[in-house]
N, C-alpha and C positions, 0 to 999 in steps of 0.2 A: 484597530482593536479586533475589527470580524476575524481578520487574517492570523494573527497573533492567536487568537481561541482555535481556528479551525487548525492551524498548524503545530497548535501544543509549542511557541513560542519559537519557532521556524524561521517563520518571517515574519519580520514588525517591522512597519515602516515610522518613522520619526520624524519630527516637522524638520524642512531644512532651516537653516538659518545664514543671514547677510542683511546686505544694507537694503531697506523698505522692505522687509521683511516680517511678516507679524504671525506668527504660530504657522511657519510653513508656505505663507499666504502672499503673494508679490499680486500686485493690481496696477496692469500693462496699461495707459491709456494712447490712443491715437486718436490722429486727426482722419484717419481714411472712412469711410464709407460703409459699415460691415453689414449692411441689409443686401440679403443675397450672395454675399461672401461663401465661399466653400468652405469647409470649418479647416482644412487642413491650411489654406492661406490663413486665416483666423489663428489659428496654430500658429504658425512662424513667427505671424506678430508676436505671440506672447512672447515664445521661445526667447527673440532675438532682445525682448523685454527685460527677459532674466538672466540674460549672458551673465557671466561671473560669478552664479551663486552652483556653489557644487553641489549636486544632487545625484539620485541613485535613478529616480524614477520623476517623471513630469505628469501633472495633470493637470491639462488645459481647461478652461471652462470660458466659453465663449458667450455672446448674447443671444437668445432664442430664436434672431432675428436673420442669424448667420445657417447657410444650407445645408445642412447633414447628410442632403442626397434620399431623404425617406426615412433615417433610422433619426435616434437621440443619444446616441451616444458612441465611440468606436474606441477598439484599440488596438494597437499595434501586435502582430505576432509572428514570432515572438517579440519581445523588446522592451520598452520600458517608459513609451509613452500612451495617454491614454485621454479622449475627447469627447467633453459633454456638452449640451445645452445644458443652461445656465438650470432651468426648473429641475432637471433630474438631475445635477449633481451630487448632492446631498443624498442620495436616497443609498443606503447601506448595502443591496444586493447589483444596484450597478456599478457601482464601484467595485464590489468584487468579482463580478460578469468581466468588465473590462480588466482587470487585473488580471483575472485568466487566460484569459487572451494573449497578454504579456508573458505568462509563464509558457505558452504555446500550446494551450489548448483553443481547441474548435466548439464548437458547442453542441449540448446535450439533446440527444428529441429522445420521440416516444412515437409508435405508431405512423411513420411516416413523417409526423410534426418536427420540423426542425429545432423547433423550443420546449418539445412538449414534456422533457422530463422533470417532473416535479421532485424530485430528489437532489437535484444537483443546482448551484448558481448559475451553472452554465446552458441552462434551460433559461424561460421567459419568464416565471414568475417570480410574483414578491409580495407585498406588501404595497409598495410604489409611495412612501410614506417617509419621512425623513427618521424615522422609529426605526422603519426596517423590522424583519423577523430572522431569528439565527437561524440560517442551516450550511451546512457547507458543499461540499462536493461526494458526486458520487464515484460509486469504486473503482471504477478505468481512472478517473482524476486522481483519486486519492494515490491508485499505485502511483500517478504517474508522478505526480509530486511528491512522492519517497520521503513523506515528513514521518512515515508511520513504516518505514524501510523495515526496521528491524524485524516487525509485525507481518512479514508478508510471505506467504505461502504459494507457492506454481508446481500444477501438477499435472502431468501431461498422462489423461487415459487411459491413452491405449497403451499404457505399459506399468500403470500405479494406478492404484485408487484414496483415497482417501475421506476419513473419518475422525471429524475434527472441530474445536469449538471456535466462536466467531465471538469476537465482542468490539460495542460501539466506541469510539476514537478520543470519548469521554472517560473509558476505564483507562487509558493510557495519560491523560490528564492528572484522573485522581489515586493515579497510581492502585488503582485495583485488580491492572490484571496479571494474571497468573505469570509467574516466574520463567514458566515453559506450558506449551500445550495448549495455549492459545494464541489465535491470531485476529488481526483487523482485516486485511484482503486476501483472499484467494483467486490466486488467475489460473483458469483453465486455459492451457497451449498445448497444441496437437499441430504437426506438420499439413499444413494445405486448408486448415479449418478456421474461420476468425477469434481471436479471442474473446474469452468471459471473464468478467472478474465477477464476482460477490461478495457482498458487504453484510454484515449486520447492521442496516439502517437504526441504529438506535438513536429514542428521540428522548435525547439527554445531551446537558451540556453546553456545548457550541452548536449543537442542533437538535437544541430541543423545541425548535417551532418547525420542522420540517412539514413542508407542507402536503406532502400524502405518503404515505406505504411507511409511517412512521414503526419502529419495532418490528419489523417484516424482515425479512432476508431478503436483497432486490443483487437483481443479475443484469450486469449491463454489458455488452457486446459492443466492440473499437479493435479493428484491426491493426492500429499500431499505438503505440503506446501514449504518442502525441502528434500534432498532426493530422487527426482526422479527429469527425463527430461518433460519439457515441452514441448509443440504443437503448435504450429501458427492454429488458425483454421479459424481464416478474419481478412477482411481488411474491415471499412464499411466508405463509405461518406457519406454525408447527403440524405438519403430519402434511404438509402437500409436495408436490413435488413438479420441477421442470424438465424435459425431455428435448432431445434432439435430436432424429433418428441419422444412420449412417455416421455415426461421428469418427471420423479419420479412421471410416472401413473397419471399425472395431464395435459395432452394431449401436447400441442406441444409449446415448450420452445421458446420465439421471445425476438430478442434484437434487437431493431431497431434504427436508428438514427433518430431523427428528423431534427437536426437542427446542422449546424457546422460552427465554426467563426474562421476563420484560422488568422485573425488580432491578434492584440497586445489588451489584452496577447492571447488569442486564448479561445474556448471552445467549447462542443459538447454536445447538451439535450439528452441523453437517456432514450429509454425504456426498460424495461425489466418484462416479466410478461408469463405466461404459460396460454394456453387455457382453461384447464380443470377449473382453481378456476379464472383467471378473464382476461376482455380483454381491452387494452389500446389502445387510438388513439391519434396520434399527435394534431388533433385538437381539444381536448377534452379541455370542457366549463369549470371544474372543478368547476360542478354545484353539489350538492347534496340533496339527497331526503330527509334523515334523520338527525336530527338533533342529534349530539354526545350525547352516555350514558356512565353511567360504563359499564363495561364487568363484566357479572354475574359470570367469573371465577375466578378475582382479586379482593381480597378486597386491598381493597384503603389505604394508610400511613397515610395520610394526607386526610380532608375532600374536597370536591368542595369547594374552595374559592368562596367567595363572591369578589361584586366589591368595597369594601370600606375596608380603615384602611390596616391591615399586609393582604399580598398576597404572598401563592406560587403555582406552575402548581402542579396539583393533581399526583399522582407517579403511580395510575392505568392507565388504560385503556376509552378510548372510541372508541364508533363504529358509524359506519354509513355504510348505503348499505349491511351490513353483515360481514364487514372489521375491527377486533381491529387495532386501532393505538395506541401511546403515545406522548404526546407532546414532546418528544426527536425526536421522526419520524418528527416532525411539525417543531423544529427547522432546521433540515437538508436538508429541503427541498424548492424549490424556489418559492412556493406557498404562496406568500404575502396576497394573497387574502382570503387565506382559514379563517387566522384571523380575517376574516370582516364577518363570519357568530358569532353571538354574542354567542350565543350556546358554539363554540368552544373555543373563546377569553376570554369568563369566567372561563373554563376548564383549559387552559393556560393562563394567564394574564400575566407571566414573559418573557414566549416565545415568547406569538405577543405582549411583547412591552406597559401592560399596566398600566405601573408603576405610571402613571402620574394620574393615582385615586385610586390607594394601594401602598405600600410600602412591598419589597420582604423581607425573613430573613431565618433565616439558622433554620432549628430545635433543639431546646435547647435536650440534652441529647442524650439517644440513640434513633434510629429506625428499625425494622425489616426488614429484608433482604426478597424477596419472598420465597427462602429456607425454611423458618420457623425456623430455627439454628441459623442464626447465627444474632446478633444483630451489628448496626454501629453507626457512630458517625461523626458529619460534621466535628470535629478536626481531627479523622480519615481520612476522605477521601481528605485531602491533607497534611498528614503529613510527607510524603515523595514525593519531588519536581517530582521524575522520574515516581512516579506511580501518580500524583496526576490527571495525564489526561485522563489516563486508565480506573481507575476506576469512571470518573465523564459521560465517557457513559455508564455508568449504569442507565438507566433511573431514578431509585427509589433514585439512591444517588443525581444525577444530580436535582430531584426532590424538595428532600429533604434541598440541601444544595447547592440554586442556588448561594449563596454571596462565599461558601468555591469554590465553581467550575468553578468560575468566568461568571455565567451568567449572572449576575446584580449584582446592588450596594448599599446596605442595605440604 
């Protein structure tokens, strides 16, 4: 059930079933000796106990009595089995601790502590109580288990900044968050720097017992996506801010909060943007001086639409200030207003909405990928249900084939 909350119905495990079988449950008996046993021999017993009942994932639970080596419980990683003493099985965040494991995560510290993040399962604490308390995983986990995929924002410094809202993984449950212009994780990726993600810790939901920096923006640092432990590096509330000087040689990395609504459903504006290529202010007009071009480095899919008859957002680029964007950057963002520069709105007329004097359409045949290799097709880009969202932020495909990607409605 933890699993099933934290993943927004993801993964749910179900009891197996077969012969001696009772709610998932088989009870291996031998005649061998298990005081002092290794648990992983302890293990094979069971295993070789339950031959023949098909299952996804096994967990062993041995007698107290059996050696663990120092710990109480392990699991495999990645993979799909998972080994407890008998007194901690039951208890709801070890079970999800070792499950993690499974999915191929390492575990979480704080401060040097290899357990010590209190925000994620994959830290030490709990409860220790067959109750359990909910919280789930923090934001390196959460990218990493891409149950909140569509939600997810990566924005590399030294060459973008970004200004943007953040909300906890319960408005995705109760369906309260916004349509565009917000997101659940944001990963900061710079060449040679380790990754950040941050979260809006909101303590709602499936983690609404989170056991510290509840409602806070927390920044956690993992060099690779899975495979290694992560870091707690802050905790921020509204109006503080986290720094990291030289960041990928583009002066001093700031992730700042402006603004936090810890109400129903909750949410938190951030910023994020490095000194050396550009500097952001909470109370910034989002006024601009230049009016959007192409970018002289992208040739364009599709031409600038005009405002009349068939309309789509052009699949290059435009700048202003010295900044490329694309109207995929323009949909994700909570800048209502940017559309009202008419400049822009003709550039995108799908994304701010201006269907009501063109009519959008999907590009008949194929289109060039920026690659220059490889060519697509809007039947392509959702002909498989599970990748059809994946591939629709690709700006150019998104561009291309706003009816096939569900940006509008021919």
């Amino acid at each position: 059930m933890r699993y099933d909350d934290c993943s927004n119905g993801a993964l749910i495990f179900e009891p197996a079933t077969g012969t001696n079988v009772t709610n998932g449950i088989i009870t291996v008996n031998t005649g061998e000796n298990l005081n002092g046993m290794g648990w992983k021999s302890c293990g094979n017993i069971a295993t070789k106990g339950a031959s023949g009942i098909s299952r996804d994932h096994t967990m062993v639970v041995c007698p107290d009595v059996v050696d663990f080596g120092g710990a109480v419980a392990w699991g495999s990683r990645p993979g799909s089995y998972t080994w407890y003493k008998s007194r901690y099985a039951s208890i709801p965040e070890m079970q999800m601790h070792e499950i993690g494991h499974n999915l191929g995560h390492h575990h979480s510290g704080k401060d040097g502590y290899t357990y010590g993040d209190p925000t994620c399962v994959m830290g030490g604490y709990g409860s220790w109580t067959d109750e359990g308390i909910n919280y789930c995983f923090n934001a390196a986990k959460t990218w990493a288990n891409k149950w909140y995929e569509s939600y997810h924002v990566m924005i590399d410094p030294t060459s973008e900044t970004h200004d943007g809202t953040l909300v906890g993984i319960n408005a995705v449950k109760d369906g309260t968050i916004a349509e565009a212009g917000q997101d659940v994780v944001l990963k900061i990726a710079s060449s040679a720097e380790t990754d950040l993600y941050v979260m809006f810790n909101r303590k709602a939901g499936a983690n609404n017992e989170v056991i510290q920096y509840g409602d806070q923006v927390v920044i956690t640092e993992q060099y690779r996506e899975t495979g290694a432990s992560s870091s707690w590096q802050a905790s921020l509330s509204s109006g503080e801010e986290y720094t990291q000087s030289n960041w990928g040689a583009s002066g001093t990395l700031t992730v700042k909060v402006c603004s936090l609504e810890a109400g129903s459903p909750g949410s938190a504006r951030v910023l994020v943007y490095a000194t050396g290529y550009a500097t952001l202010s909470c109370d910034s007009s989002y006024s601009y001086t230049n009016s959007p071009t192409v970018a002289t480095d992208v040739s364009p899919t599709v031409e600038t639409p005009a405002f009349v008859g068939d309309c789509q957002d052009s699949a290059s680029k435009f700048s202003w200030n010295g900044m490329d964007k694309t109207c995929k950057f323009l949909a994700r963002k909570r800048y209502s207003n940017w559309c009202r520069i008419e400049a822009l709105a003709e550039f995108c007329p799908v994304t701010c909405r201006k269907q009501s004097q063109c009519t959008c359409y999907d590009t008949g045949g194929v289109f060039q990928m920026p690659n220059g290799k490889n060519q697509r097709s809007c039947r392509w880009a959702n002909n498989k249900p599970f990748l059809a969202e994946k591939r629709c932020r690709n700006n150019i495909i998104r561009s291309n084939c706003p009816i096939a990607c569900g940006v509008c409605q021919g």
